[in-house]
N, C-alpha and C positions, 0 to 999 in steps of 0.2 A: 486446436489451440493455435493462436498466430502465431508466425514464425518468429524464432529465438536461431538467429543463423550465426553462429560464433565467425564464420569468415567475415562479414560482414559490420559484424561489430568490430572485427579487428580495423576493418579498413575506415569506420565511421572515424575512429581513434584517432590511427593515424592523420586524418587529416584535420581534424580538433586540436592535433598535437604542431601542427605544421603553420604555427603563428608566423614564421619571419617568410614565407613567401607569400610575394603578391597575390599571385596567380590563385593559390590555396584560399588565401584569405579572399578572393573574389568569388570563390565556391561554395566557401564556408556561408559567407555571407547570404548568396541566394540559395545555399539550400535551405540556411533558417530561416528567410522568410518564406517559404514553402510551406517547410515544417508548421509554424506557426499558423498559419491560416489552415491547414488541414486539421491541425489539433484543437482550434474552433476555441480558443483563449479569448478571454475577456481585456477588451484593450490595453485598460492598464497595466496585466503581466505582458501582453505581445510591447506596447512602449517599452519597460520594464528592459525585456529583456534582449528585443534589438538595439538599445541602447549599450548595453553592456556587453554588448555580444563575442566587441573586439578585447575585453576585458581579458587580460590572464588569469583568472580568477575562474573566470564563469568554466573558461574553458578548462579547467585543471579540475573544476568541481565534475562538471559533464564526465570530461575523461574518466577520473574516480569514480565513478558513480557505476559507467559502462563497465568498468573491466568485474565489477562484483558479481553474484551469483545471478544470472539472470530470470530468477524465481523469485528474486529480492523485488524487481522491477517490472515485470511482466504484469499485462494490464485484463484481468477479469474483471467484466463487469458486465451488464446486460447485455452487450455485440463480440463478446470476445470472452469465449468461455476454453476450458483445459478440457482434455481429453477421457472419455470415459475411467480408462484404465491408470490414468494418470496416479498414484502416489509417490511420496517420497522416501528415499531409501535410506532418512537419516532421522526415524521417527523414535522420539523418547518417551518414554510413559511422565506424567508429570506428578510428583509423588511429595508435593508440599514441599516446607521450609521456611524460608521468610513471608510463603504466602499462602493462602487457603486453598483445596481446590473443593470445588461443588459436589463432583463424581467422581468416581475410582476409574474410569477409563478412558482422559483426559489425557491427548497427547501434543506433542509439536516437535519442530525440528529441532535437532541438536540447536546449536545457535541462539536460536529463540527462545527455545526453553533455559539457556545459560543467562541470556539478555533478563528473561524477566526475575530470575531469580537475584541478579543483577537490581533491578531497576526493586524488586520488592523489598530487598533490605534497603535501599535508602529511603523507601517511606518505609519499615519498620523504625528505622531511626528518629522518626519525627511521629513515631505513637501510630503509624496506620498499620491497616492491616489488608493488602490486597487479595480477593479473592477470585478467581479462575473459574468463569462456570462453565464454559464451552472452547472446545478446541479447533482439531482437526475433525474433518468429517468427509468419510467417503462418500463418492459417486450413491453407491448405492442407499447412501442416510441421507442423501441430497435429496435421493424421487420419494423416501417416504416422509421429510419435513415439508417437504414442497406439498404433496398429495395433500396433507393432511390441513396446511394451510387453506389452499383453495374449498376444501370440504367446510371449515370453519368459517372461512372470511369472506369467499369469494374468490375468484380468477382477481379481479380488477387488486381491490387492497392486497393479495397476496403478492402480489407481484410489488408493491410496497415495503413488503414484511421482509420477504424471504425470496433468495433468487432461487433460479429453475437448475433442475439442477446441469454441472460440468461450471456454471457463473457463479460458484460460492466461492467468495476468496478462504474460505474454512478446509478449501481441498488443496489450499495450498501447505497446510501444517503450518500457518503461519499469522494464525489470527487467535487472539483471546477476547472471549466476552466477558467482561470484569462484572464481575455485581448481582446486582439484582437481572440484570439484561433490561429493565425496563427505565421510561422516562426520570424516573424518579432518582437514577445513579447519577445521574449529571448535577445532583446539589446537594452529595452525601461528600463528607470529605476526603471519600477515596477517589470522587469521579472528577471533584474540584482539583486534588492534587495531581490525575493523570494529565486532565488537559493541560496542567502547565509546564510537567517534568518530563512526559512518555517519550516526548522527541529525543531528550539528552542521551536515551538510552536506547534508540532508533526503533521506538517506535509511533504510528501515526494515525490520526483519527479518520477511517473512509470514508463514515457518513456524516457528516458534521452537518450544524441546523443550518436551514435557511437555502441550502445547496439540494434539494431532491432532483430539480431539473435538471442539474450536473450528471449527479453519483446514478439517478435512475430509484433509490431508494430514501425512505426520509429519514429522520434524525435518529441514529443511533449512539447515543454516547458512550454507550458501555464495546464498545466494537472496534478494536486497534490490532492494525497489521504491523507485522515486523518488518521493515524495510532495510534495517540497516542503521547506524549513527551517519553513513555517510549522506546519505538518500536522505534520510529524517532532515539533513541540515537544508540539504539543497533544497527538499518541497518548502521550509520555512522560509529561506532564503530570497528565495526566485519566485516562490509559485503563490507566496499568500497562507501558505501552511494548509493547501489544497491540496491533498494528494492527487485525487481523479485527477485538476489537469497535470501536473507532474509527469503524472505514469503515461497520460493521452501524448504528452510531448513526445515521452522518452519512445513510444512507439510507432509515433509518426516519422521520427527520426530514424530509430535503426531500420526502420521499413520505407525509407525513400527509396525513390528511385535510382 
């Protein structure tokens, strides 16, 4: 897994934090444009966001964002995968409520599983009814979904479908797949009413259409990570409501030089 070096994010802070010197602000400066060309942004959020850069805003968002759980923001995805043995020590069984669940051994982390319980009564409020079909999934459910894929679809589309396994954001106990899992949830009015609300309640859509060359995987609509309310503002914010580059930012940054 890449490194999550807590010294380091201290010191990122600190100097995000250190607007009224020059000198800071002259560091700050080139190391976002650093940042930004490594994290391989699409012009208009790199404009975007050197423009704003000397904002108090930006900077207090950024600051927020760092000092959170850094498995809120930690970036899996096809080049940056978590560690075989990797699980999380704050794993809840998910046992319904304002929301359906698919299977009986459907888990997530504390937090998250509060969040969507959270986020499922206020569409109960408006007549939905969210349902949970997949959760967390260990390493070792990783190599037999993966396997199983490639025997089905092929190497080439599998790797479309489903990542290899240690690259599933599933092992971070922090992903739900709402619905059906398939294309069809994106125009049902539980899938209609995620993509407008899921952010309010921090959470965010990884694979979103039209973005495969991004994310590495195609359109999933039924598939939201828990980031955070603070994180969920900032990717809508800053980023386009893109998480990949968000998170590609947020790692090129505590991993500079």
């Amino acid at each position: 897994m890449q490194k999550i070096d807590a010294e380091q994010v201290s010191s990122s802070d600190a100097e995000v934090d250190n607007t009224g010197d020059n000198s800071a602000e002259t560091d700050f400066s080139a190391s976002l444009a650093e940042v930004l060309t490594k994290a391989q942004l699409p012009p208009q959020i790199r404009q975007r966001i050197s423009g704003i850069a000397s904002n108090p805003a930006f900077l207090l968002d950024l600051f927020t964002v760092l000092q959170e759980d850094p498995y809120l923001w930690v970036l899996v995805d096809k080049e940056h995968a978590l560690s075989g043995d990797y699980e999380p020590d704050d794993l809840v069984a998910l046992t319904g409520g304002s929301y359906r669940i698919g299977r009986q051994d459907l888990r997530l982390r504390r937090a998250a599983a509060l969040s969507l319980e959270e986020m499922s009564a206020a569409a109960a409020r408006e007549g939905l009814t969210l349902t949970a079909s997949s959760s967390y999934r260990t390493y070792a459910y990783q190599v037999e979904v993966y396997a199983r894929n490639v025997r089905e679809l092929g190497r080439e589309e599998a790797d479309r479908e489903s990542a290899r396994p240690g690259h599933s954001q599933h092992q971070l106990g922090l992903v739900i797949d709402f619905g059906s899992i398939t294309d069809a949830f994106a125009q049902t009015a539980e899938g209609v009413w995620l993509a407008a609300n899921a952010s309010r309640f921090g959470w965010s859509l990884s694979y979103p259409n039209g973005y495969e060359e991004i994310t590495g995987y195609r359109w999933e609509s039924w598939h939201y990570r828990y980031v955070g309310v603070e994180l969920a503002q900032f990717i809508d914010n800053y980023f386009d409501g893109i998480q990949q580059y968000a998170l590609r930012f947020i790692y090129e940054w505590v991993n500079r030089d």
